[in-house]
N, C-alpha and C positions, 0 to 999 in steps of 0.2 A: 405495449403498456404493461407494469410491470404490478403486483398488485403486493401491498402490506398489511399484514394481520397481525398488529400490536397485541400485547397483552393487555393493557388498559383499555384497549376498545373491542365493539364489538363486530362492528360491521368492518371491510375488508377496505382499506383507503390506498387508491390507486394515485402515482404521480409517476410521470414520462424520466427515464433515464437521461442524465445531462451527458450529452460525450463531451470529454477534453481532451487535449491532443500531450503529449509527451514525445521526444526525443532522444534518442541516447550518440556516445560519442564514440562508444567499443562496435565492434563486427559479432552480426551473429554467427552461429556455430552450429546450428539447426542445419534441415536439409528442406524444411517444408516451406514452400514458398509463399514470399513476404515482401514485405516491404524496408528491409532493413539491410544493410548493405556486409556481406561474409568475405571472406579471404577464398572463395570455391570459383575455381574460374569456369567458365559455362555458358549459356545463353544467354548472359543478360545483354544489359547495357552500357554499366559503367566500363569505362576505358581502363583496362589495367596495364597492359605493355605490349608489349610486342614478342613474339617466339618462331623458332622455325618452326619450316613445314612438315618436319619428321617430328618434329615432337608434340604439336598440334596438328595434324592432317585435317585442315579445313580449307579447300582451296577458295571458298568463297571470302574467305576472309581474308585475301594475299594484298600486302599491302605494295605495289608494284616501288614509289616513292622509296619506300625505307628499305627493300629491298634490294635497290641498285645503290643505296649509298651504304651498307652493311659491307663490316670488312673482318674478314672474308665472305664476299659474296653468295648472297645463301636468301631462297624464298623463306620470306618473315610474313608473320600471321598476324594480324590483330587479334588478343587476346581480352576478354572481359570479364569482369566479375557479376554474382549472379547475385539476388535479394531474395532472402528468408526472413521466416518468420522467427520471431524472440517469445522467452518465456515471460511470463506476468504473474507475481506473486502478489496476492494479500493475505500478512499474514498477522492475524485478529490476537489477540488480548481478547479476552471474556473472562478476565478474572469479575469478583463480585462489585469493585467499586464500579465497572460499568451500569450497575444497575439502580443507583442513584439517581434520587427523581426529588426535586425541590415541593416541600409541602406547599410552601406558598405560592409557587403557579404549576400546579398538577399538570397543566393540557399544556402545558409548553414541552416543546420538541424536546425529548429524553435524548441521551447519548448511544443509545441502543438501533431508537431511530433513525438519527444521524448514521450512524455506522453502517446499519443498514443500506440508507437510501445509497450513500457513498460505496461503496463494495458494487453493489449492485451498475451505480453508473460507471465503476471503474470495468467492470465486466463489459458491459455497454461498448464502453470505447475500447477496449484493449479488440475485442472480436471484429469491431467493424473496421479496426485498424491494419487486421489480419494478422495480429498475434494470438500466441496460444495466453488463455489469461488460468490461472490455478488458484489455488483457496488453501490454505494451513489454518488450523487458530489452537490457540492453548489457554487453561489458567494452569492449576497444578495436574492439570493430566492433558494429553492433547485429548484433541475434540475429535473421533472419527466421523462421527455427522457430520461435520464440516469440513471433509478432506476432499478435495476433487484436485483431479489429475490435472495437467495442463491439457484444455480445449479448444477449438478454434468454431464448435458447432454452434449455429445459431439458437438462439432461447437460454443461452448460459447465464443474460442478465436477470430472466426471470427467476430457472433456477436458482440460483443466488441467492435474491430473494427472498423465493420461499424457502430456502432449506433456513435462512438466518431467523425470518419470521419462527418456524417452529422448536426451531433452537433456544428462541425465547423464552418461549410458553412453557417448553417440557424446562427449560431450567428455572424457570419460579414455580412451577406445580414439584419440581423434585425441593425444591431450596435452596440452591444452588447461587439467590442472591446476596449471599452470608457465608461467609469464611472459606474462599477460594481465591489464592494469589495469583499470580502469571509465574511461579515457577520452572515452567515445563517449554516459557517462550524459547529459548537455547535450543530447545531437542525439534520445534517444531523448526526453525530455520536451519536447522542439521539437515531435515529431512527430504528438502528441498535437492539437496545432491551440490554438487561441488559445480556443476556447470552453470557459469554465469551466466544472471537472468537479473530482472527489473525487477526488486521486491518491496509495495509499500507495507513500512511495518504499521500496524495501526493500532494505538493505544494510549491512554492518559497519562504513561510513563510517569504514575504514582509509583516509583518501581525502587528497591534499594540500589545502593549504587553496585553492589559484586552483581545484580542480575542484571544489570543495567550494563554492566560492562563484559561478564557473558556471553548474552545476545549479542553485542556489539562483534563480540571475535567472531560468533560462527558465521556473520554477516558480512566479515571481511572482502569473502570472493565475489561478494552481489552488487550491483549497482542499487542504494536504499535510499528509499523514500520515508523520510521518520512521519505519519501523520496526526497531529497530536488533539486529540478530541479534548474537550475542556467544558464543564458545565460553568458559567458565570454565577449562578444562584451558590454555589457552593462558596464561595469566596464573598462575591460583591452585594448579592440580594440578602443578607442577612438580616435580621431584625434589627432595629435602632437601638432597641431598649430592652435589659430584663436578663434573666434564665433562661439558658438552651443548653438541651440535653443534647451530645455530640456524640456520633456513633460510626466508628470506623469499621466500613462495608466490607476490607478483607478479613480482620482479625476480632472481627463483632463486639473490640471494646470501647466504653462508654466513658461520657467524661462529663461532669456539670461546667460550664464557664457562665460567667458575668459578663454578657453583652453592655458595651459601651464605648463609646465614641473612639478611644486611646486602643481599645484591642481590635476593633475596627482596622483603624490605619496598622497595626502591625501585622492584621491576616493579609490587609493589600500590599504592603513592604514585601514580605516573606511569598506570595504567590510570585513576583517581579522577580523576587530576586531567584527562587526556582526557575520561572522562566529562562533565565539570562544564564543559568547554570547550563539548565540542557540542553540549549542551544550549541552551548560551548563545547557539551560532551560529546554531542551528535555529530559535530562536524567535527569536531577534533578525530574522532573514532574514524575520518573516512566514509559517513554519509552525504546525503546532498541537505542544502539548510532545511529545518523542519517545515512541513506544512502545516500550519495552523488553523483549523478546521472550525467556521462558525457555524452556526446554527443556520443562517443563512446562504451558505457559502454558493458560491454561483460559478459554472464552468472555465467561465473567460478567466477568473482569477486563477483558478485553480490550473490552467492553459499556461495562462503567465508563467508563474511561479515553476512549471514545469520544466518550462524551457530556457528563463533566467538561471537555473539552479544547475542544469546539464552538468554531468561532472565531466 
């Protein structure tokens, strides 16, 4: 059980890690053993071909059949390939719009929480999958609190976590929920190393489009999961009627607008039509289709979408 200590609360709210399962379509490149299928021939299972017995010396594996019909006549070995373990990236956005909380329903699930719970269950699954799972995050500096190596030891879902839970805290007690961009996303996917691995990027991709298409290049050699977190109070739960003072959580500037029915429908026009943009960017760019991350989101979808998306 895996336990979270929000900033808004006090006492410690415990909920059970979801596993979901994922899939990929490349060979791993690892030595440590997995569940994923490599180019390394060796004890496994899978059937890879056939070779002599001077170049494999394994007399148990002589396959007598292909041996007498092999021309020129020569003991042939059954040969197999072996299954290792893959890397698992999540790499976090904590610029300051994450920290955006809807005045009009306070105790509703933050996007922080979400992030949390979500990182935490991906840890979850990736470990009990027998992959190594690792942690990046950035706004405009990376995060070394948040840096963990790829691991395969059990309790990584916890750590997780807690290291996210305190990463909270000490970033609203420093202030850190006001004028911090994702700048620094590019160097945190850099830093990952050129060997490819499974990285879900995760963020509101409020992002301009040169950082947006940055990130996208140094993502190039990875297999990416865009996961896109999204408050609906920000958009949809607005006020019907009146004045609202509007305040942009990276660049902490302010704007008065006249709430009313006609700007209503163009903030819901214009969040659709971003949607339908980044979509097009992400996969254009060579990721897998975004994940769309509800408040509620539940394993089995998140399973789904995993493996419908396989690149």
């Amino acid at each position: 059980m895996v336990y979270l200590q929000h900033a808004d609360a006090s006492p410690p709210q415990a909920f059970e890690p979801r596993q979901f399962f994922y899939n990929i379509h490349w060979r791993a490149h690892t030595y440590h053993a997995g569940a994923t299928l490599t180019a390394h021939h060796g004890n496994g299972t899978d059937f890879a071909g056939f070779s002599s017995l001077l170049a494999c010396p394994d007399p148990k594996r002589i396959d007598i059949r292909a041996s007498v019909r092999s021309v020129p006549q020569q003991w042939l070995v059954r040969t197999y390939l072996e299954r290792a373990a893959i890397h698992v990236y999540a790499v976090l956005d904590v610029s300051s719009s994450l920290f955006f909380q809807s005045t009009a329903a306070p105790s509703a699930s933050t996007m922080r929480q979400q992030l949390t719970e979500f990182v935490a269950s991906l840890a979850w699954s990736v470990t009990r999958q027998g992959d190594a799972f690792g942690l990046r995050a950035a706004n405009d500096t990376a995060q070394a609190s948040l840096l963990r190596l790829p691991s395969v030891q059990p309790g990584t879902a916890q750590q997780v976590a807690q290291q996210l839970a305190a990463y909270w805290q000490q970033a609203l007690v420093h202030g850190q929920q006001q004028g911090q961009g994702a700048s620094a996303m590019p160097a945190a996917i850099e830093s990952i190393g050129a060997q490819r691995a499974l990285v879900f990027l995760i963020s509101d991709f409020y992002w301009p489009d040169s950082l947006l298409q940055r990130t996208l290049k140094m993502a190039q050699p990875h297999d990416v999961v865009p996961v896109v977190l999204r408050d609906r109070a920000a958009v949809q739960d607005l006020p019907a009627f009146g004045w609202a003072r509007l305040r942009d959580m990276e660049s902490g500037a302010e704007r008065s607008w006249m709430l009313r029915r006609g700007l209503h429908q163009r903030i819901q026009a214009h969040a659709e039509q971003q949607q339908q943009a980044l979509h097009r960017q992400l996969v254009n760019a060579g990721t897998r289709a975004p994940l769309w991350l509800a408040p509620d989101w539940r394993a089995e979808a998140v399973s789904r979408h995993l493996m419908e998306t396989m690149a």
